[in-house]
Phi, psi and omega in degrees: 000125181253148237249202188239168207296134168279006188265342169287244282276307164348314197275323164310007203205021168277140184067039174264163249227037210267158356316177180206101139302203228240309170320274221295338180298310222276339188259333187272324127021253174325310175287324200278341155103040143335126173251182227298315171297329178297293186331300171312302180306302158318349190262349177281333188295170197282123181284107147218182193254109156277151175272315172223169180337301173313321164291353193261320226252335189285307168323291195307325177288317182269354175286118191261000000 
């Protein structure tokens, strides 16, 4: 499955909250009008508490 850009998902995760874990990305996400494709993705991440963006875009980056 080929996953999205991680610098598109950012602009869905302006005011997020960090640390974070992967629920709370994939639901503030979701408010943010994220579509249908972000989502999935974001839903692919590993359950851990990212510390910053970088840890989100980087996770994102290792999803095959």
């Amino acid at each position: 499955m080929a996953t999205v850009n991680p610098i598109q998902v950012q602009k869905f995760l302006a005011g997020m909250h960090y640390p974070a874990k992967k629920d709370e990305i994939v639901k503030h996400a979701k408010s943010k009008g994220a579509d249908y494709k972000v989502v999935q993705t974001l839903e692919q991440l590993p359950e851990e508490s990212f510390q910053t963006p970088a840890d989100v875009s980087k996770a994102i980056g290792q999803i095959e």
